[in-house]
mmCIF file of the N, C-alpha and C atoms, coordinates in Angstrom:
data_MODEL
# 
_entry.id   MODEL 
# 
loop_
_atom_site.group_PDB 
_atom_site.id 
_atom_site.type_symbol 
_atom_site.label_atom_id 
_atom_site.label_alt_id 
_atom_site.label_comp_id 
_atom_site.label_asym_id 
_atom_site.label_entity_id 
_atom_site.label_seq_id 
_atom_site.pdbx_PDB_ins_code 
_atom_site.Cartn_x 
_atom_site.Cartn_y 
_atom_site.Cartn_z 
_atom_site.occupancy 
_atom_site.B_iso_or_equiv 
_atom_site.pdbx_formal_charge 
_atom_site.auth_seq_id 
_atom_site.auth_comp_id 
_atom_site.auth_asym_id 
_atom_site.auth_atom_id 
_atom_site.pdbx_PDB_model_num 
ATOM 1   N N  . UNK A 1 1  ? 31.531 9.976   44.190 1.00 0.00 ? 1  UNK A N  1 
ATOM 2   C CA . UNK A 1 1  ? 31.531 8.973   43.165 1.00 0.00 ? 1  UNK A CA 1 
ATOM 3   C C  . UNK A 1 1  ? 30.137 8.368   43.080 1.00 0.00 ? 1  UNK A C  1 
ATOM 4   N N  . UNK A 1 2  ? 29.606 8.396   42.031 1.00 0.00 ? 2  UNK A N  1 
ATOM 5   C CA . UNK A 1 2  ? 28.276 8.031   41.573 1.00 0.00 ? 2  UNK A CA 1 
ATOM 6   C C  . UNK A 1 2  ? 28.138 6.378   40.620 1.00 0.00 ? 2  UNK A C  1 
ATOM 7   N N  . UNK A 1 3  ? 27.685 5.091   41.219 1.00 0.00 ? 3  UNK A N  1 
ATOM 8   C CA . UNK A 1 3  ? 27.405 3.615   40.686 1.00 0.00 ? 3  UNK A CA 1 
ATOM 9   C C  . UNK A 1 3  ? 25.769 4.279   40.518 1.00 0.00 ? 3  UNK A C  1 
ATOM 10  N N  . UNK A 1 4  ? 25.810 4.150   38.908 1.00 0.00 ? 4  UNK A N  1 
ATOM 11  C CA . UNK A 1 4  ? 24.634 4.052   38.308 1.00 0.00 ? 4  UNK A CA 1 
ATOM 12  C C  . UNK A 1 4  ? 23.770 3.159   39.214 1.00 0.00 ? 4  UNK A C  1 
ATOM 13  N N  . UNK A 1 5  ? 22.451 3.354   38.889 1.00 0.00 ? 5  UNK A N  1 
ATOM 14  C CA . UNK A 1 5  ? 21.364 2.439   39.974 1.00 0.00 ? 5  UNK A CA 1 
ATOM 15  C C  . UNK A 1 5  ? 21.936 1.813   41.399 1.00 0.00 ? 5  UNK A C  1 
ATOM 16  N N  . UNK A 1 6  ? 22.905 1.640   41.545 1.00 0.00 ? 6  UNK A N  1 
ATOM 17  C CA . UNK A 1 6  ? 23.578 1.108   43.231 1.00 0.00 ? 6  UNK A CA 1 
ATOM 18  C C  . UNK A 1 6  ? 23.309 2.858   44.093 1.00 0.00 ? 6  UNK A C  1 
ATOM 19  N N  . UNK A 1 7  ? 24.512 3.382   43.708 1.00 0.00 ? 7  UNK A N  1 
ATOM 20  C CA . UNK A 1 7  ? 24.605 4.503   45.211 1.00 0.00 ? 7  UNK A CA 1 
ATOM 21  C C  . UNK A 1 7  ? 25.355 5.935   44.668 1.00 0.00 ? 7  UNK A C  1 
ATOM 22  N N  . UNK A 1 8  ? 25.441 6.422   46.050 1.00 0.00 ? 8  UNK A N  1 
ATOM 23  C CA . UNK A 1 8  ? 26.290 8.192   45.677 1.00 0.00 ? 8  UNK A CA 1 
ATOM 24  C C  . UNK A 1 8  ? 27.197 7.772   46.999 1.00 0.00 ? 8  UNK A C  1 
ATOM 25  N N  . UNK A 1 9  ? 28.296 7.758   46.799 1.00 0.00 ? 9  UNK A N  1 
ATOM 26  C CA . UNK A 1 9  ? 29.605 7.828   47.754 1.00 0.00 ? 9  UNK A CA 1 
ATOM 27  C C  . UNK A 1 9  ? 30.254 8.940   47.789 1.00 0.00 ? 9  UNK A C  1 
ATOM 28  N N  . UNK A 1 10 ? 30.542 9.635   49.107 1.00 0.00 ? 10 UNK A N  1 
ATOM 29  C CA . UNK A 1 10 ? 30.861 11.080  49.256 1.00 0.00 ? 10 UNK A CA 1 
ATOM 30  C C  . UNK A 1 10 ? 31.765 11.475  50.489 1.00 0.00 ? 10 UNK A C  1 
ATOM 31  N N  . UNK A 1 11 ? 32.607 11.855  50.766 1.00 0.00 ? 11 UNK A N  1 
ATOM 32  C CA . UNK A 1 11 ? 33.872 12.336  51.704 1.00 0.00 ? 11 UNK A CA 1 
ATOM 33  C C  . UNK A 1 11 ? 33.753 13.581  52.359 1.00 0.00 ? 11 UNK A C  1 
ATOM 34  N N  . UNK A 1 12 ? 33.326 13.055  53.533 1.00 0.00 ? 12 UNK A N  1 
ATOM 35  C CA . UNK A 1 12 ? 32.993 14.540  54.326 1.00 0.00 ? 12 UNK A CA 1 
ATOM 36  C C  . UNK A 1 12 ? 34.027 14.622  55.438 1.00 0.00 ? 12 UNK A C  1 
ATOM 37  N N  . UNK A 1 13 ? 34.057 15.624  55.534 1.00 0.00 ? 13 UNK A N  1 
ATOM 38  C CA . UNK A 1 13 ? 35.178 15.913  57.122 1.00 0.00 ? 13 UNK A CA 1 
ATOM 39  C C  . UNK A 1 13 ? 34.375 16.317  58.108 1.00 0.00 ? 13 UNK A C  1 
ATOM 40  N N  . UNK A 1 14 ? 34.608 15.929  59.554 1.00 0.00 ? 14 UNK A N  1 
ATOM 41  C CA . UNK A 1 14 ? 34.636 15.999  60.002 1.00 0.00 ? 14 UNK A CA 1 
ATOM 42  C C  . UNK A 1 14 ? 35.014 16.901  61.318 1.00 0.00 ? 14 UNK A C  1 
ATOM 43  N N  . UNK A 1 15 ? 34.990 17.871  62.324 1.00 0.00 ? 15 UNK A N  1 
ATOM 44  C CA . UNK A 1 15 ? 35.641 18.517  63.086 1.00 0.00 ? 15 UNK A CA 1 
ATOM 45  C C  . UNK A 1 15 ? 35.837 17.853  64.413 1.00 0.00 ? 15 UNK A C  1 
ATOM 46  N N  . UNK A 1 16 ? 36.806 18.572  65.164 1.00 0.00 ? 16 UNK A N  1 
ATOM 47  C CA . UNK A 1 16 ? 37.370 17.906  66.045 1.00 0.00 ? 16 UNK A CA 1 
ATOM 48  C C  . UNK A 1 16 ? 36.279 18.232  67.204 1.00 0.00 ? 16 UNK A C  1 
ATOM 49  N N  . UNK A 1 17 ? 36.188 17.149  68.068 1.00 0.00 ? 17 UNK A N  1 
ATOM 50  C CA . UNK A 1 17 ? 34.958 16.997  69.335 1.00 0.00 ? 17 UNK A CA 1 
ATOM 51  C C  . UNK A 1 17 ? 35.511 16.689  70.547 1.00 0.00 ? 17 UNK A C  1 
ATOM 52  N N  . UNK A 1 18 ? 35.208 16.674  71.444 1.00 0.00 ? 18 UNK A N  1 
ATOM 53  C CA . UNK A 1 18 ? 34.984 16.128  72.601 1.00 0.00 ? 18 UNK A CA 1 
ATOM 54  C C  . UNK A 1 18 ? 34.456 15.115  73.047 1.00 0.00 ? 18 UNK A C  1 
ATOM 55  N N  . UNK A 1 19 ? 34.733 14.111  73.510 1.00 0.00 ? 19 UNK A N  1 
ATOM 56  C CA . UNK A 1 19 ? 34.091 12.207  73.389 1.00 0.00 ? 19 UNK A CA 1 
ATOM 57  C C  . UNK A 1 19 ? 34.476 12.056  74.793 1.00 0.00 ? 19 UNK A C  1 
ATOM 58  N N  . UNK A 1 20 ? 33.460 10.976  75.044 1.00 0.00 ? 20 UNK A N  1 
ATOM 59  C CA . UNK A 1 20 ? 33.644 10.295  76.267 1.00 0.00 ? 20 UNK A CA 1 
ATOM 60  C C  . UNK A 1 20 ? 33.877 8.947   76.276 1.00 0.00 ? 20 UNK A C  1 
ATOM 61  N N  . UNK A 1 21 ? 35.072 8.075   77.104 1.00 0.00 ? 21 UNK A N  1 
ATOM 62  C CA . UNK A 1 21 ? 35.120 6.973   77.459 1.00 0.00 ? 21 UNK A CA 1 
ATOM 63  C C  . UNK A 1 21 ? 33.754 6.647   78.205 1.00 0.00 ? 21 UNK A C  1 
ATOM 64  N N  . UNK A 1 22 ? 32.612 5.279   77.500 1.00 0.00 ? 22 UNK A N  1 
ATOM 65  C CA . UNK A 1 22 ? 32.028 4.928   78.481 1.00 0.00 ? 22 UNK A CA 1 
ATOM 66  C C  . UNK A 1 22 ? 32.320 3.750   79.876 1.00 0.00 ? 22 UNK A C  1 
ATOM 67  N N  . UNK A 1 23 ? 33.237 3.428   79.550 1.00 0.00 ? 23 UNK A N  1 
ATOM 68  C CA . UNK A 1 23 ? 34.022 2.611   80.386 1.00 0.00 ? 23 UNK A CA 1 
ATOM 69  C C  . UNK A 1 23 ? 34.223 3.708   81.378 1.00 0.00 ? 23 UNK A C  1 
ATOM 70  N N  . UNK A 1 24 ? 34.883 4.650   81.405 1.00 0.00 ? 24 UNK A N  1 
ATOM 71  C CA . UNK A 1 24 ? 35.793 5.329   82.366 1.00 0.00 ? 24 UNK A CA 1 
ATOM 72  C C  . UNK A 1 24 ? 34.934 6.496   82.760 1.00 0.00 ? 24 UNK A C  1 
ATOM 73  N N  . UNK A 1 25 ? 34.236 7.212   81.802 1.00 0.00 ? 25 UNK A N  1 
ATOM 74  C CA . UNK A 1 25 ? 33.787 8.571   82.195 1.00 0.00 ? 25 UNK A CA 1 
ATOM 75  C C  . UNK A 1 25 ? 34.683 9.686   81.339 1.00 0.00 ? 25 UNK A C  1 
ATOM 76  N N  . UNK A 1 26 ? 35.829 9.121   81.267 1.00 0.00 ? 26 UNK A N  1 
ATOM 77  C CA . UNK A 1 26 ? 36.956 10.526  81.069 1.00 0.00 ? 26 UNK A CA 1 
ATOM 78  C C  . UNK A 1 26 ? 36.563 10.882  79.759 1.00 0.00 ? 26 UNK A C  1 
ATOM 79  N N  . UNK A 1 27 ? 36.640 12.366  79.526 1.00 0.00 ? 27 UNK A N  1 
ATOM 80  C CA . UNK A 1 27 ? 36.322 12.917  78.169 1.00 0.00 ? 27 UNK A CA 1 
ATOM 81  C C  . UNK A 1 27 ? 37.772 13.283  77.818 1.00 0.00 ? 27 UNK A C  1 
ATOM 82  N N  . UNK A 1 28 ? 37.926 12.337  76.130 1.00 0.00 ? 28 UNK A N  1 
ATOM 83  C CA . UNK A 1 28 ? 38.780 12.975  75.366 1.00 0.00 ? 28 UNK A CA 1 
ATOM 84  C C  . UNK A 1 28 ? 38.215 13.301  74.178 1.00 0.00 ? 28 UNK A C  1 
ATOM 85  N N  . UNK A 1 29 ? 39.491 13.857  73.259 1.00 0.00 ? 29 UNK A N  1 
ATOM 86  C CA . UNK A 1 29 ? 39.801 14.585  72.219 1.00 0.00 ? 29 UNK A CA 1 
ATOM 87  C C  . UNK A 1 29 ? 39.522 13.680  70.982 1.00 0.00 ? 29 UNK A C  1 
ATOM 88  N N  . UNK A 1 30 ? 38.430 13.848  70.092 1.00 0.00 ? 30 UNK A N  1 
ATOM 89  C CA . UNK A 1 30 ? 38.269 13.153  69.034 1.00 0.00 ? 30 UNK A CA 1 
ATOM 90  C C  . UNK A 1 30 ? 38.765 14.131  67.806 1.00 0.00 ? 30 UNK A C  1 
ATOM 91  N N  . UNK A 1 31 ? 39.692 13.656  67.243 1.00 0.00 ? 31 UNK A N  1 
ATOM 92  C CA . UNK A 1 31 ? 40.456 14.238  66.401 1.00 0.00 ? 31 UNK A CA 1 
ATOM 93  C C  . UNK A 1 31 ? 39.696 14.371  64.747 1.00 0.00 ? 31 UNK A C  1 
ATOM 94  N N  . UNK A 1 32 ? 39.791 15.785  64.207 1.00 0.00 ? 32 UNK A N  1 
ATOM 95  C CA . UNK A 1 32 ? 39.709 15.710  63.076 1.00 0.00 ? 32 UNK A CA 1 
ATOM 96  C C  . UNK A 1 32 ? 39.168 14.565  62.211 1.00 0.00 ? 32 UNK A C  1 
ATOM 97  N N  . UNK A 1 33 ? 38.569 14.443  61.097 1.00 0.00 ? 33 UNK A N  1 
ATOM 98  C CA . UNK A 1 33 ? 38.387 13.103  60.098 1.00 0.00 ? 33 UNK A CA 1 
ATOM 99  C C  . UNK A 1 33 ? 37.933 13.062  58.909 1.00 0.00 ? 33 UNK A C  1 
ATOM 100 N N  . UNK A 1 34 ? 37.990 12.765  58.223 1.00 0.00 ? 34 UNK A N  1 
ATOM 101 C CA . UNK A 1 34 ? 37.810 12.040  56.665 1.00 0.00 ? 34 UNK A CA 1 
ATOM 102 C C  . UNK A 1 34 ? 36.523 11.033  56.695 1.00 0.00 ? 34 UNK A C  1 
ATOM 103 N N  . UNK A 1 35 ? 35.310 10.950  56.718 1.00 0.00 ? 35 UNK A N  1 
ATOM 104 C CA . UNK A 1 35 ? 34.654 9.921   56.575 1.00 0.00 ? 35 UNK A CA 1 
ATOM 105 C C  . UNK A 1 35 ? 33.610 9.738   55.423 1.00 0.00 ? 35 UNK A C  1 
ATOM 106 N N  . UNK A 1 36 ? 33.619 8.587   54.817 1.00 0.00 ? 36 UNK A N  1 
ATOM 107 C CA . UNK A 1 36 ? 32.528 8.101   53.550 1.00 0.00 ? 36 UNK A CA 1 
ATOM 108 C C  . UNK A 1 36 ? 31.703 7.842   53.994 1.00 0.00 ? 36 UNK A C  1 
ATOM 109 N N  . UNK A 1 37 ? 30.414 8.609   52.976 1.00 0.00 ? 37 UNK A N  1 
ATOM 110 C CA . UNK A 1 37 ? 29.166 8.467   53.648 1.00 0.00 ? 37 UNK A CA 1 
ATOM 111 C C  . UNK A 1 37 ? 28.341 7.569   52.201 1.00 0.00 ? 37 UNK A C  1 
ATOM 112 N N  . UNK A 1 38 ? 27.306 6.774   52.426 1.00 0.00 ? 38 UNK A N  1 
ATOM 113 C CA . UNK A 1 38 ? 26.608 6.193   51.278 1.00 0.00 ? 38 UNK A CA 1 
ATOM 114 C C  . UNK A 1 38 ? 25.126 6.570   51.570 1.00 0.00 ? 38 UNK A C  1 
ATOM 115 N N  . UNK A 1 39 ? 25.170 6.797   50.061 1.00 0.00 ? 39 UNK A N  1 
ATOM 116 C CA . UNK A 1 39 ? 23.682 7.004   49.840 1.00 0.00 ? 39 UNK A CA 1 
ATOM 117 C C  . UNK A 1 39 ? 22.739 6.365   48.696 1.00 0.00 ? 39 UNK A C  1 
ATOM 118 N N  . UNK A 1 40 ? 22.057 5.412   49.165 1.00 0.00 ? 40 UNK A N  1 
ATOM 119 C CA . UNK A 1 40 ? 21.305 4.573   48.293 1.00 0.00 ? 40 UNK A CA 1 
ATOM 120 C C  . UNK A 1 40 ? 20.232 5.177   46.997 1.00 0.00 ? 40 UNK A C  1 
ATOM 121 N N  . UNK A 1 41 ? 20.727 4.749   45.864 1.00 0.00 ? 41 UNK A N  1 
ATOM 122 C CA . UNK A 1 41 ? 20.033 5.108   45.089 1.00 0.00 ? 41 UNK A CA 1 
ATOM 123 C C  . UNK A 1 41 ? 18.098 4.438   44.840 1.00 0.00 ? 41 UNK A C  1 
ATOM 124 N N  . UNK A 1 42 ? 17.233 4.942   44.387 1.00 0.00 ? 42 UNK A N  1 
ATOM 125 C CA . UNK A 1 42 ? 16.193 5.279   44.208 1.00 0.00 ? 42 UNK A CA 1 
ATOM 126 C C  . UNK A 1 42 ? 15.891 3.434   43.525 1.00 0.00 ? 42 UNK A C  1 
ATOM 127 N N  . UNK A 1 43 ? 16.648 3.603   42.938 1.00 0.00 ? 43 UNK A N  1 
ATOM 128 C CA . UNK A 1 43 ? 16.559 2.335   42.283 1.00 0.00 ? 43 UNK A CA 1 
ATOM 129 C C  . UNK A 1 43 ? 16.791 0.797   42.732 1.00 0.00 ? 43 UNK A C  1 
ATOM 130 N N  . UNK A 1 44 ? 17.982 0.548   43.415 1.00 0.00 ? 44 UNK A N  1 
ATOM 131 C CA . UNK A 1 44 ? 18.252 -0.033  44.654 1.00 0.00 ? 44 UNK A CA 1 
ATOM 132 C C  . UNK A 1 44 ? 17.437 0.083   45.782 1.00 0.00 ? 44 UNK A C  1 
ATOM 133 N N  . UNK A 1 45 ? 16.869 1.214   46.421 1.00 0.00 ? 45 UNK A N  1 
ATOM 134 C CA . UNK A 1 45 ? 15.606 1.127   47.643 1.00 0.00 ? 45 UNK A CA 1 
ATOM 135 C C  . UNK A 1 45 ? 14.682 0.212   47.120 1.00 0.00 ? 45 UNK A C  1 
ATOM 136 N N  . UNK A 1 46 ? 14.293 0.745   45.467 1.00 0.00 ? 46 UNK A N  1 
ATOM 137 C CA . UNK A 1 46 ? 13.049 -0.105  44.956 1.00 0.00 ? 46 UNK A CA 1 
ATOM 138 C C  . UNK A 1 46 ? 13.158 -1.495  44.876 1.00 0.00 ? 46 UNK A C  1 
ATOM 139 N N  . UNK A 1 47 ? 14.057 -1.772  44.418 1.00 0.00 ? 47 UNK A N  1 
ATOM 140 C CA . UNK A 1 47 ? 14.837 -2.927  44.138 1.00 0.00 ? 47 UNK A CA 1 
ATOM 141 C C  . UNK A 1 47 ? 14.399 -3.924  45.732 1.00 0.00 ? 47 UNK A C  1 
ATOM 142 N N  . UNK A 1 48 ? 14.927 -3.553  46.478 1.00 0.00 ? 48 UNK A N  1 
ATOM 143 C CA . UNK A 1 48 ? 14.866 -3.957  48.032 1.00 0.00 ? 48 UNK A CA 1 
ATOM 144 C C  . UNK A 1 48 ? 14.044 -4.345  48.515 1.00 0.00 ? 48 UNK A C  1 
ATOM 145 N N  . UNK A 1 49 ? 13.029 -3.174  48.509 1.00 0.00 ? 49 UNK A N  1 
ATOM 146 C CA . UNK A 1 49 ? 11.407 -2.914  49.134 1.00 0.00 ? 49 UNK A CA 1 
ATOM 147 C C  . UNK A 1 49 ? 10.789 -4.306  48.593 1.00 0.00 ? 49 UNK A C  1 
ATOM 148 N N  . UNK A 1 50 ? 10.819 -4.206  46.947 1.00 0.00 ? 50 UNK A N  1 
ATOM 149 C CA . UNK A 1 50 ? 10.141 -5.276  45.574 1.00 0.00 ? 50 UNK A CA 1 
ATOM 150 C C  . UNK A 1 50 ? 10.381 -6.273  46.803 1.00 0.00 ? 50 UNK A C  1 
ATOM 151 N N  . UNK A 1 51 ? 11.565 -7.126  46.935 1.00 0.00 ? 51 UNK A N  1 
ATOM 152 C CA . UNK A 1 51 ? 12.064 -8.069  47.551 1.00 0.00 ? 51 UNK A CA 1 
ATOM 153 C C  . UNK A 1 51 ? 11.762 -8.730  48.623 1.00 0.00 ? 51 UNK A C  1 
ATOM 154 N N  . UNK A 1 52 ? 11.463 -7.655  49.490 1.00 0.00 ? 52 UNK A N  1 
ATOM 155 C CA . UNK A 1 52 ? 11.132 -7.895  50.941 1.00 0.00 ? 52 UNK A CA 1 
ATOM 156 C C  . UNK A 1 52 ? 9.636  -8.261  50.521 1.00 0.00 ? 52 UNK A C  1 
ATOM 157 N N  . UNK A 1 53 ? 8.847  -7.472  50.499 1.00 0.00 ? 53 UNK A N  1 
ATOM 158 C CA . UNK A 1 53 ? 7.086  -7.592  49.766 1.00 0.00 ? 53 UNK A CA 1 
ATOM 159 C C  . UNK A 1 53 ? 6.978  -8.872  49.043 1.00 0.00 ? 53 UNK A C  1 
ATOM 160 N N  . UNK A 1 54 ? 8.133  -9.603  48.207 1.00 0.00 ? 54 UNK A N  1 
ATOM 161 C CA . UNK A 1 54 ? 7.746  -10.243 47.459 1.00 0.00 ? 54 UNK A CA 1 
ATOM 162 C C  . UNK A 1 54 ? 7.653  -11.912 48.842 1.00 0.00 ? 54 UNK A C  1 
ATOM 163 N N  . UNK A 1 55 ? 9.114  -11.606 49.341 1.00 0.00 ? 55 UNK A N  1 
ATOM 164 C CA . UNK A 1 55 ? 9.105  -12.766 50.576 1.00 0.00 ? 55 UNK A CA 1 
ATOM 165 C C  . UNK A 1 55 ? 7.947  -12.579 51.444 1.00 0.00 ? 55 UNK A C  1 
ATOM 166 N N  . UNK A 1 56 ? 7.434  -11.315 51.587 1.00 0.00 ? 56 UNK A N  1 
ATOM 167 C CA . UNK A 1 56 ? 6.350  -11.609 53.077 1.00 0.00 ? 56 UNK A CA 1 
ATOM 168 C C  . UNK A 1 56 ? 5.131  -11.945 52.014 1.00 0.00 ? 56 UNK A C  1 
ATOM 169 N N  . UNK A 1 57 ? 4.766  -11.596 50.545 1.00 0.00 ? 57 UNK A N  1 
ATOM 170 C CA . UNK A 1 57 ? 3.769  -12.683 50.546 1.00 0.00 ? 57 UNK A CA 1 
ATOM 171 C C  . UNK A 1 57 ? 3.687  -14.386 49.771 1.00 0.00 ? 57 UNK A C  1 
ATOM 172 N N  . UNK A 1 58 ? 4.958  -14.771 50.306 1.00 0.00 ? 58 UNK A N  1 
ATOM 173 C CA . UNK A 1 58 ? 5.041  -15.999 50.152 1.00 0.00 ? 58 UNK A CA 1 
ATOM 174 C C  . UNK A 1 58 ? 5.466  -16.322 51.406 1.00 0.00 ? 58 UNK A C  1 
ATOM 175 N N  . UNK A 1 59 ? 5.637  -15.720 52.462 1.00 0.00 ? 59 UNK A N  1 
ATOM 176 C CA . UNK A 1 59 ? 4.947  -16.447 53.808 1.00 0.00 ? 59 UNK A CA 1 
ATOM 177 C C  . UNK A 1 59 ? 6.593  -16.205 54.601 1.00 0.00 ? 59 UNK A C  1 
ATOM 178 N N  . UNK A 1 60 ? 7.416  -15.583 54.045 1.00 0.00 ? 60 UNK A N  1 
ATOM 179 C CA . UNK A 1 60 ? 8.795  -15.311 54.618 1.00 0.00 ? 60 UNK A CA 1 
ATOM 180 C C  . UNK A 1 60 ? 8.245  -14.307 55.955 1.00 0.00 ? 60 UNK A C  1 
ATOM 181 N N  . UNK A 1 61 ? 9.150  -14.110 56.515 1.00 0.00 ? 61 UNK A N  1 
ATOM 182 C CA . UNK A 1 61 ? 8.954  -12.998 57.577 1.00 0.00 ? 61 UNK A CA 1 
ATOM 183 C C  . UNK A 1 61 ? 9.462  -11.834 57.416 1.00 0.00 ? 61 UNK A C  1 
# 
């Protein structure tokens, strides 16, 4: 799914892994998955960058 000037939202799967408790040590079974990934559009980075540049030279951090 594509938001004009915002982003690209996209559904990737995942395969099943092997994970470790760091608490415990014990390795389990990370199951299969579905996960949304975002990706910032060109326009929005610019948008951002403008922003930040504009606060550090008016003395922001």
């Amino acid at each position: 799914m594509k938001l004009s000037s915002f982003a690209t939202f996209h559904v990737r799967s995942k395969n099943e892994r092997i994970g470790r408790n760091p608490k415990t040590g014990e390795e389990v079974p990370i199951l299969p998955r579905r996960v949304m990934t975002f990706k910032s559009s060109n326009v929005l980075k610019n948008r951002i960058l403008r922003s930040h540049q504009n606060s550090k030279a008016k003395g922001g951090k």
